[in-house]
C-alpha positions as CSV (number, residue, x, y, z in Angstrom):
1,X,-94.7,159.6,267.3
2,X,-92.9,157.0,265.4
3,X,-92.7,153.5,265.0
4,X,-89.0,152.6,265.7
5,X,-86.4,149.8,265.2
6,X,-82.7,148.9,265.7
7,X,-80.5,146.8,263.6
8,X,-77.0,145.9,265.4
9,X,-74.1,143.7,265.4
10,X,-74.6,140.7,267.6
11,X,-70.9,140.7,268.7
12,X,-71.3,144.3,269.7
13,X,-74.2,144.3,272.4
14,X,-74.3,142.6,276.0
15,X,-75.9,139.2,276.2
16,X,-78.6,139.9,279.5
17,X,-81.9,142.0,278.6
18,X,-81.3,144.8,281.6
19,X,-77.2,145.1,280.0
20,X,-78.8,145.3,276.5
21,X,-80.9,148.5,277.4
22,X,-78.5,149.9,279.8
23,X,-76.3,149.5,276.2
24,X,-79.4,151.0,273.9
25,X,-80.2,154.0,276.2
26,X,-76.1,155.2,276.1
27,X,-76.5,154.6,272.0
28,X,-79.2,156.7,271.8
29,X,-78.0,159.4,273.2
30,X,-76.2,160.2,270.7
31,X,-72.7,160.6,272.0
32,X,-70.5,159.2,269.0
33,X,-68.5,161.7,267.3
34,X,-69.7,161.7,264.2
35,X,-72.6,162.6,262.1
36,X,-75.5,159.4,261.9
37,X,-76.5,159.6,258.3
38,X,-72.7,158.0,256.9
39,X,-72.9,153.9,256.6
40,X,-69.5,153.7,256.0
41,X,-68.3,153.4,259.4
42,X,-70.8,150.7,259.9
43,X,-70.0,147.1,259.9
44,X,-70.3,145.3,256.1
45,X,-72.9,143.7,257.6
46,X,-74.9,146.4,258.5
47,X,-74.2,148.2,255.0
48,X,-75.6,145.7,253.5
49,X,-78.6,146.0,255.6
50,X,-78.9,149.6,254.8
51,X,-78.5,149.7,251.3
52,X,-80.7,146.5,250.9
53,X,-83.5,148.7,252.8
54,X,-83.2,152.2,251.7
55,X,-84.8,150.2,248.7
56,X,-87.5,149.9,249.6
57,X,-87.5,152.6,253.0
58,X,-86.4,155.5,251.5
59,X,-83.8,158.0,254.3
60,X,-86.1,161.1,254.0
61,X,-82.8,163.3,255.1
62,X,-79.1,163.2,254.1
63,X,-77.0,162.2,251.2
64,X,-79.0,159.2,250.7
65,X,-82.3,160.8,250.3
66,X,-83.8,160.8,247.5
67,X,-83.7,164.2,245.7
68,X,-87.7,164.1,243.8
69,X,-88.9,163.0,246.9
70,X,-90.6,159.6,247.5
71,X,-94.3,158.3,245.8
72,X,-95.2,157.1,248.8
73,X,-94.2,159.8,251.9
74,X,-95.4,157.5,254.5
75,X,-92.5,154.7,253.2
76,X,-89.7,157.7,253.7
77,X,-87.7,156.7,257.0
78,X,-85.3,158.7,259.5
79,X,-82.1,156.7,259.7
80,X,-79.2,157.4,262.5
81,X,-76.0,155.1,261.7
82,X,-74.0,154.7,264.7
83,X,-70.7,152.4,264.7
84,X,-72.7,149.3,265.7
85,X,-76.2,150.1,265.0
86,X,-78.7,151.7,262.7
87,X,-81.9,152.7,263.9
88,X,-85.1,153.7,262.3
89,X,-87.7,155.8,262.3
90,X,-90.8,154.5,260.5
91,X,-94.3,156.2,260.0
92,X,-96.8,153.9,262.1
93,X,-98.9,153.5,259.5
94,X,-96.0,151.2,257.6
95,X,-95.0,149.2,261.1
96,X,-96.0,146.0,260.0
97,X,-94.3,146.1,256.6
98,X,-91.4,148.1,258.4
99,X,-90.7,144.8,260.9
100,X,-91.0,142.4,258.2
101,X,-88.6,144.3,256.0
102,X,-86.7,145.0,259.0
103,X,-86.6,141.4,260.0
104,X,-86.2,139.4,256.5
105,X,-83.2,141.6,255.7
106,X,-81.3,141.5,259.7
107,X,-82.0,137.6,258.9
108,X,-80.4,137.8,255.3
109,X,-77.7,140.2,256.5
110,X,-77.0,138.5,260.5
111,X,-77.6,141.2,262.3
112,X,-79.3,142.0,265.1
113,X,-83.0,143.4,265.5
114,X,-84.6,145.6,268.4
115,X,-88.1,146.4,268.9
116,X,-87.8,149.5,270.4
117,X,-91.4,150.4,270.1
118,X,-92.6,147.0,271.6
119,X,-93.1,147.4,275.7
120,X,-91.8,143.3,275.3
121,X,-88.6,144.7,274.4
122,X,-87.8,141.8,272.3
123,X,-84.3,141.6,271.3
124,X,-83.4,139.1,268.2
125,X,-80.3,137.4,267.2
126,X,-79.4,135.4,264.3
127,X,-77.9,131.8,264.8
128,X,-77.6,129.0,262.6
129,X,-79.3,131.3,259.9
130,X,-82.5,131.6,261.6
131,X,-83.9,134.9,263.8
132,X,-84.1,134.0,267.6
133,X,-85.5,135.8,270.3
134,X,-82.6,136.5,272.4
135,X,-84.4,138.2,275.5
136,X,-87.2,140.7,276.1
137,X,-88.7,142.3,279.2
138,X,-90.5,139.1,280.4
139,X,-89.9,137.6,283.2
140,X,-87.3,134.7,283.3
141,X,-88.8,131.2,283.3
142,X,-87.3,129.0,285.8
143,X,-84.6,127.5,283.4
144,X,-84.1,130.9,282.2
145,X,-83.3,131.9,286.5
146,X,-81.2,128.8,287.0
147,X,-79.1,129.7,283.6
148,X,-78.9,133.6,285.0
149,X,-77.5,131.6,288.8
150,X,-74.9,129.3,287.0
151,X,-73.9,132.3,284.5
152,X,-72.8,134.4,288.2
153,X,-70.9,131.7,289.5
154,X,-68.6,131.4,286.8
């Protein structure tokens, strides 16, 4: 079992919570054709992301693992690069540094960030430089209802 995370462009993903996992669950089936370990046919933004934290979270596989292997085996990761996401495996023992990292470099990079091991389901966004929760699995407040009523009439 694995603690896991998903960086994505913003631009690229739905803007409801049941559209965003309908949108994760076809991603993670793999269905791109292409390998997952090549960041170059990622966004800039989420190269940047990549290269910022295979840093500090070594890929244990593909052409940007590290050939001596890692100090630390429990910091190596399992990285699949699709076109508008990179997810990542993490051992669980590092999940609290792994969302941090995550976190502080989709903030410094403006991409997005998915919890995917979190039952809230929280989905972030970056706007005006700053993370913000986006949606999750929680029920809609009342304001959140009335947005989701005037958003179907338009």
């Amino acid at each position: 079992m694995s603690y896991d995370l998903m960086v994505f462009e913003p631009d690229a993903v739905p803007a409801s919570h049941p559209e965003f996992m309908d949108w994760y669950a076809g991603q993670t089936k793999w269905g791109e054709d292409h390998g997952y370990d090549d960041p170059a046919l990622s966004s800039a933004n989420l190269r940047a992301w990549f290269e910022d934290m295979i840093e500090i979270f070594p890929p244990m596989n593909g052409p940007y693992a590290k050939e001596h292997g890692v100090e630390d085996e429990a910091s190596s990761s399992d990285y699949a690069i699709g076109a508008d996401f990179i997810y990542v495996s993490f051992a669980w023992s590092k999940s609290e540094m792994a969302y941090m990292t995550v976190a502080r470099l989709a903030e410094k990079h403006h991409v997005g960030l998915f919890n995917a091991s979190s039952t809230g389901e929280e989905v972030w966004v970056p706007m005006a430089g700053r993370m913000t929760l986006a949606h999750d699995k929680s029920p809609p407040t009342l304001v959140g209802r009335i947005k989701d009523l005037l958003n179907m009439n338009e």
